[in-house]
N, C-alpha and C positions, 0 to 999 in steps of 0.2 A: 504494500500500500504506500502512495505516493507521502503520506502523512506518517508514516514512520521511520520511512527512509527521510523525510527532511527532518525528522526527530531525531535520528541516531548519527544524522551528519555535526548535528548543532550540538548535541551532547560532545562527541569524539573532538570536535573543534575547542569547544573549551578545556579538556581535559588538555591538549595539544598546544592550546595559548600557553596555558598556565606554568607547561613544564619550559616550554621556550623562555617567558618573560621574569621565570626564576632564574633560569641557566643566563639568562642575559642581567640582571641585578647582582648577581653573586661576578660576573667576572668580566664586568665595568672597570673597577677601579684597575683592573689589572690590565687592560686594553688600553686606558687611559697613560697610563703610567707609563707603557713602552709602545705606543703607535708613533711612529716617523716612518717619514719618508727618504727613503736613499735613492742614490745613483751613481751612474756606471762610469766608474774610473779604471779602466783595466791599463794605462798607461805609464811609463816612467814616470816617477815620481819629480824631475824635472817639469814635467808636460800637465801634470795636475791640474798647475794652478789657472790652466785654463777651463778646466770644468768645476774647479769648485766654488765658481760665483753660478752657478744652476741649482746650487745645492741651497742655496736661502730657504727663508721661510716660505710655505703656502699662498701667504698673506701678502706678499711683494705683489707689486704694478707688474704686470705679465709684460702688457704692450701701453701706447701711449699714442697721442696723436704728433705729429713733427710740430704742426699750429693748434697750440693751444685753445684758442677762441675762434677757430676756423672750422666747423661742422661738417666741413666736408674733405678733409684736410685725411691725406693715408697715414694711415697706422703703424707703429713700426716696435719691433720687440724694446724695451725700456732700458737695457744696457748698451744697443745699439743707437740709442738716440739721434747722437749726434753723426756718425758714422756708419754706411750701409757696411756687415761683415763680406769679406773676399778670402774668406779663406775657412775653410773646413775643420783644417787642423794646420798648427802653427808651422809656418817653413814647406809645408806643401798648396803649391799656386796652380797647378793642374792638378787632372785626374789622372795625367801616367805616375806623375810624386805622390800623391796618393797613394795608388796601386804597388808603387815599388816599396813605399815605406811599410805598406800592412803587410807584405811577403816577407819583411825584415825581420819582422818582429815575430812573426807566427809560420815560418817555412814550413812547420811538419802538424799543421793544424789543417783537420779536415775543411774543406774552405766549398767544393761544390759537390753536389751529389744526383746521381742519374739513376732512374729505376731502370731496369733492365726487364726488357720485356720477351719471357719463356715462348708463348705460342700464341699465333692469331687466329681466329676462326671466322667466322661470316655468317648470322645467324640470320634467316630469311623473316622478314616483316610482312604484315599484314599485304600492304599497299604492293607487294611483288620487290622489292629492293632487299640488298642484304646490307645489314649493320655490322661493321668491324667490330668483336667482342676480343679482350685482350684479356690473356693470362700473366702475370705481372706476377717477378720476383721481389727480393731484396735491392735497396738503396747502395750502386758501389760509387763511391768516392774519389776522390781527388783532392791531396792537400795543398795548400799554397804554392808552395816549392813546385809542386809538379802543373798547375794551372798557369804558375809564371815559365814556366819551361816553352809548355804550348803557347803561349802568347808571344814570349820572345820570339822562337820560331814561326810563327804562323804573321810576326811583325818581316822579320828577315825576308820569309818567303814574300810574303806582297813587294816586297822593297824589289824584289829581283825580279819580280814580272814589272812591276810600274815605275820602277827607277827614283829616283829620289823628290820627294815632295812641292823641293825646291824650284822644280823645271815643270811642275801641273801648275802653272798660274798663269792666266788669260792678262793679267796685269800685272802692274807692281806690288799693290796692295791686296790683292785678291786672295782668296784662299784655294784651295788647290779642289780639285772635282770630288764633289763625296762619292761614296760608297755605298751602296743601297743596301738595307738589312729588311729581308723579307721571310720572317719566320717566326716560327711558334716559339714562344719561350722557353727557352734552355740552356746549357752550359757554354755550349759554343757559343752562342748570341754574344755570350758576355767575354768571352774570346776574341771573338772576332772585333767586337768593337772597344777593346783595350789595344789589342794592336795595330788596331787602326788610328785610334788616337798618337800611339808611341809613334804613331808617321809623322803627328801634324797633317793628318788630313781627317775631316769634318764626314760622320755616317750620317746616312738619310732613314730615317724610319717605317715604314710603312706595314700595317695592318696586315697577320697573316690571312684574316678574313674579306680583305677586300676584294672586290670581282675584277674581273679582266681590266676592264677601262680606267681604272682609278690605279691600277698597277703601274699600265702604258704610260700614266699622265707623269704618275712618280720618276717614272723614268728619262720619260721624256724632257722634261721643265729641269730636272738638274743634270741631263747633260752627262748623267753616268755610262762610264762604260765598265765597271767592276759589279756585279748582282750576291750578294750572299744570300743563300737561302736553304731551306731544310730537305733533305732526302724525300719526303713525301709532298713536297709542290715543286719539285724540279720538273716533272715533265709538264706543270701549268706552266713555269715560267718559258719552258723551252717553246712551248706553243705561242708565247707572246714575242719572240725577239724578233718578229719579220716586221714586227712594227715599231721596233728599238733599234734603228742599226746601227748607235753608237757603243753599242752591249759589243763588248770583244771579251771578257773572262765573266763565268759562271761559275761559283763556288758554293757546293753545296756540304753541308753538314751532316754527316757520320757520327757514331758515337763511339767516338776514342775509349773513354774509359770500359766501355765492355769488349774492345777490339784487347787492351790490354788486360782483362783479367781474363780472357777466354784462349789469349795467345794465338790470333788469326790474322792473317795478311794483312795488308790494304786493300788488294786485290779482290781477297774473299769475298763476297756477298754474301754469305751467311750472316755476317755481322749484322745484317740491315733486314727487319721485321719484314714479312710477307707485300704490306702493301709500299712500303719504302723500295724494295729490291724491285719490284715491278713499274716503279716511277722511276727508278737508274737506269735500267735496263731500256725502257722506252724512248726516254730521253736522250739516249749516247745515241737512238739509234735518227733523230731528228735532229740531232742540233746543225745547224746554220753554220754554211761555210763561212769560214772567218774569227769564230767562237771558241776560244779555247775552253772546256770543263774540267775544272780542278775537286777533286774531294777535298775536304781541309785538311785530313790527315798527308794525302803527297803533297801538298802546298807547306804543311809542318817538315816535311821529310825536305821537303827542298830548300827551305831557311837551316833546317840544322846543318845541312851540308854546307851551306854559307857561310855558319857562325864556324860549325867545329873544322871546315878546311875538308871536309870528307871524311875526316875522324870517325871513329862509330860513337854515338852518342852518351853523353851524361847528362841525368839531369843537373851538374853544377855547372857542367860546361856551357849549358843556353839558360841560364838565369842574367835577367839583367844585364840582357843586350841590348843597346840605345844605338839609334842612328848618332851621323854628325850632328854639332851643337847646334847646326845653324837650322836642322831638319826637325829640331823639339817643339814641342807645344810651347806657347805662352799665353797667360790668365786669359788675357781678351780674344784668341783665337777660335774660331766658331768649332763647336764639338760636335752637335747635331744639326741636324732640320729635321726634326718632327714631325710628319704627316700626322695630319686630324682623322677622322674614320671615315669620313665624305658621307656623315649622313645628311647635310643640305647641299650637296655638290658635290664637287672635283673635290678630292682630297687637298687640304691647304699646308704650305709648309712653315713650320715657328724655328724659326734661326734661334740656336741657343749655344753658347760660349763656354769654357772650362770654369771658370769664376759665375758666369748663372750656375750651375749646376753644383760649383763648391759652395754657395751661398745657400742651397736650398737644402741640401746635407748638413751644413750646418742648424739650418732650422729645425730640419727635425733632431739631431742631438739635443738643443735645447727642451724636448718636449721627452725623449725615452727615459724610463724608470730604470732603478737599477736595473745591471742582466750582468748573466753569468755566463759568460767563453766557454764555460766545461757543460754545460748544461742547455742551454739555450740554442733551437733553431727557430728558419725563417722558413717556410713553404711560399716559392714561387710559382705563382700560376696565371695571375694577371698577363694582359701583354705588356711584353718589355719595350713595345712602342708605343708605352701612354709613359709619361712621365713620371708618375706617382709611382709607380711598378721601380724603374729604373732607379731613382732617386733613395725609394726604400731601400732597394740590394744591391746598389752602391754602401749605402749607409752601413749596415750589418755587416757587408765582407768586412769593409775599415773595422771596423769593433771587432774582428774574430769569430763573427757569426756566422756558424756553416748555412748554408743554404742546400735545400734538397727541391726538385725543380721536380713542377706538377702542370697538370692541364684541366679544362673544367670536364673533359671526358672522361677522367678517369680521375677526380679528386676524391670522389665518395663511396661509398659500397654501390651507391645504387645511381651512380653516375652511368653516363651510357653508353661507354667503351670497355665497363667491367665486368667480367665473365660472372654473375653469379654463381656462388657456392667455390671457384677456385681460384679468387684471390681477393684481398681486401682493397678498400679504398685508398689513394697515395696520402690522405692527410691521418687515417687509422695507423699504417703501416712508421711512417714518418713520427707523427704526435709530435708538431711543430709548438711552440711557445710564442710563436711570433705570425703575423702576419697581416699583408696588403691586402682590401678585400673592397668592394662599390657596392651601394646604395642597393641597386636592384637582389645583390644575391644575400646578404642581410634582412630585406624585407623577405623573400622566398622562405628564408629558415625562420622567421619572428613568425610565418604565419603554418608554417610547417609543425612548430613545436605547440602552438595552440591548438591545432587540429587536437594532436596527438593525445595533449590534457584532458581534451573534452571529451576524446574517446575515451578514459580511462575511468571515468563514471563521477555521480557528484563528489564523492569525499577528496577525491584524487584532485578535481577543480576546485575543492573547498581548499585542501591543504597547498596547492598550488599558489594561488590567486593571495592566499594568507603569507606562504613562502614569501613571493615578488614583494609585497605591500613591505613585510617588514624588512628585507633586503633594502628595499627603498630608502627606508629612515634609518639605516644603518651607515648605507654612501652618504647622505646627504650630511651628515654627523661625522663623518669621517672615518668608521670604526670599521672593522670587519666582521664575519656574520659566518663565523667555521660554522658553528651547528648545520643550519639551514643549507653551506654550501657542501657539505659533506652528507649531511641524507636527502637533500632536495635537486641542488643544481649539479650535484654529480654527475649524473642520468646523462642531463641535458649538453654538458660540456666532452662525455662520451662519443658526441656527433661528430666532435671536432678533434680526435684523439686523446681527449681528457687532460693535459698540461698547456693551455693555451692562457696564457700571462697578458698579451700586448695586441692591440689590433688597430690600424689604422684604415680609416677610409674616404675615400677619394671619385673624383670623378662625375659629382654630381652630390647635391644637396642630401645628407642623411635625415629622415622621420624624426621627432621628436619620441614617436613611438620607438622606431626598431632602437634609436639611439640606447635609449634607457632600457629597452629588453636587452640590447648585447651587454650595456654596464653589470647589468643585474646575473643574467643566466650564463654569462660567458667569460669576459676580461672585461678591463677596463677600453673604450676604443676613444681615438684621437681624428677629428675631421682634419683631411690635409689638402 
């Protein structure tokens, strides 16, 4: 009867208040007495004391306007007042000093990570098409020391097909022809465009989902003739360059680190998943007289024979190999062009510089909570041609934060590239601490995990709804809320691999709702 079940809900709730708002009176004063805030200093003790003016009180002016009495006047962080920040970290004015300084410090630290994928299959759908279902192992790695090795190399090798940066310039002033990056988020990506930076020449970004015409346009309007892109749109690109004929090399992405745990050629195609080997294979067999196609791995092979003289290889021997002095970045040097998604047009390009990009790394340090190098990942899945994405894991390599690299086919159990019943989701498998994440896929899980409540009957929505409420007045308070997040929001943070700490989000205005569901049922999250 509907009258006893709302009787034995209200009963059980008060018994449930009562034991919470003891457990909460009794260990106030001791919450009280040791709640602060830290943060993340994993630096030489020299280098400190630039992060421990972040460390102030709560209560500080965050940001400020530059005109005081001027209401429309921008806003700017409160210790940068008087000066916009150009620098990330002290004595590095690019991203290749950057880059070389965190390999410094953390050579034998797991730095990127690549799931390796066991067998593909093709499961037929309703509508007559078949869906690529993936069976997915273990996360293999890559530590710094060996990601700067490939980048050294993979900088050398461009050096010897496109000859020194100095002589790509239509002008005096001008910056040398970018390089197009046309691929799904992964290790290489961030490979490819660290050694391309190490040229002083400027990557173009562009959208692995974009269609045909928005690709041409990319290509066309900057005048490329270098394409990087992934083993599984090689043969889209290879169908596009009759209308590129300034495209003379196509470099497509392989995954190195399972060619080296598995000990297989470069040659091999086995390395490369079902539908990857059948877009190699297609494409060698169209590509356009005049087009050279490079894997990155023999483009890696052909800068090591550069750097070591023909030598056989060390990883010490291709660390921190730099062009001539005069071939380096500098701060105001253009780093990227950005392609927009084209969803009101042509794909549009945002010119952005070493010093943008150090300045905006820098902002987000100012906002990360302490984190710990031995403990702490990042799950990359975003594209790394939205800026938010790139900037984030820019950020965390510098900090010593491994990065394990995801897609949204295959981020969840029940994502739509994963094989039910013979492999788990890459954020289950991972249990990231950290992570990039937009507006739309937050609202998806705030209305997912409500469903789920409701189905669970009323006590379950009673003790739910009760959970949030007082969770609520706990954040606002500043205190933390183990009980409730140890037999209530456990469950819920289970979705996400259960140790998720950090979350930012981007790319579009976050809900006032999903905001405070993610504070509540997940981590704390930061709008960027």
């Amino acid at each position: 009867m509907s009258w006893f079940s709302d009787l034995y809900v209200s009963v059980a709730m008060i018994f449930i208040k009562l034991m919470v708002y003891a457990y909460e009176y009794l260990t106030l004063p001791i919450y009280f007495m040791f709640s602060k805030t830290e943060y993340f200093m994993p630096f030489p003790e020299d280098e400190q004391s630039y992060f421990k003016k972040f460390a102030a009180e709560e209560s500080r002016t965050l940001s400020m306007p530059i005109e005081k009495n001027d209401p429309g006047s921008p806003w700017r962080a409160s210790e940068y007042i008087d000066n916009l920040v150009t620098e990330a970290l002290p004595g590095c004015s690019t991203l290749s000093e950057l880059w070389l300084r965190t390999v410094k410090l953390w050579p034998n630290k797991p730095a990127l990570g690549t799931r390796r994928i066991l067998n593909t299959d093709y499961e037929a759908m309703p509508s007559g098409k078949k869906m690529v279902k993936l069976t997915m192992g273990e996360y293999l790695w890559e530590t710094y020391a060996e990601a700067e090795s490939r980048v050294s190399s993979l900088a050398a090798g461009l050096r010897s097909i496109l000859g020194p940066s100095t002589l790509d310039r239509k002008e005096e002033n001008s910056c040398p022809t970018p390089l197009i990056l046309f691929s799904e988020t992964r290790a290489e990506w961030l490979y490819a465009a660290v050694a391309t930076w190490r040229l002083n020449r400027p990557i173009a970004t562009l959208y692995s989902t974009l269609g045909d015409d928005a690709v041409v346009h990319g290509l066309v309007e900057t005048e490329a003739s270098v394409i990087f892109t992934s083993d599984e749109l090689l043969c889209k690109v290879v169908n596009l360059l009759p209308r590129c004929p300034l495209v003379t090399h196509v470099i497509y992405f392989s995954n190195g680190v399972v060619q080296k745990h598995s000990c297989l050629d470069v040659n091999d195609l086995a390395r490369l998943n079902a539908t990857a080997r059948h877009s190699v294979e297609t494409a060698r067999k169209a590509l356009p007289d005049g087009v050279t196609l490079h894997d990155i791995l023999e483009l890696e092979a052909i800068g090591t024979a550069e750097i070591c003289g023909g030598a056989a290889k060390k990883i010490e021997s291709t660390l921190n190999w730099q062009p001539p002095a005069d071939e380096r970045p500098k701060p105001n040097d253009l780093a990227v062009i950005m392609y927009t998604s084209g969803s009101t047009g042509a794909p549009k390009g945002v010119e952005i510089t070493h010093e943008n990009i150090l300045c905006t790394i820098a902002g987000l340090f100012r906002r990360l909570p302490k984190l710990n190098i031995d403990s702490d990942i990042y799950i990359g899945y975003l594209p790394l041609a939205h800026v938010l994405e790139l900037t984030c894991e820019l950020s965390v390599l510098i900090l010593g934060i491994p990065i394990g690299f995801s897609n949204p086919q295959t981020l969840t159990d029940t994502s739509t590239k994963i094989k039910q019943g013979a492999c788990r989701g890459d954020i289950i498998v991972l249990k990231p601490t950290l992570f990039a994440t937009v507006p739309t896929v937050l609202d998806r899980i705030t209305k997912s995990v409500w469903e789920k409540v409701k189905e669970g009957g009323p006590l379950m929505e009673a003790i739910f709804h009760f959970a949030y409420d007082y969770k609520c007045r706990r954040l606002h308070t500043g205190f933390p809320s183990f009980l409730v997040d140890r037999l209530i929001f456990r469950k819920v943070r289970a979705l996400v691999g259960g140790r998720l700490r950090y979350i930012v989000s981007g790319g579009a205005p976050l809900s006032e709702e999903s905001h405070l569901f993610t504070n509540v049922c997940f981590a704390p999250i930061m709008q960027g």
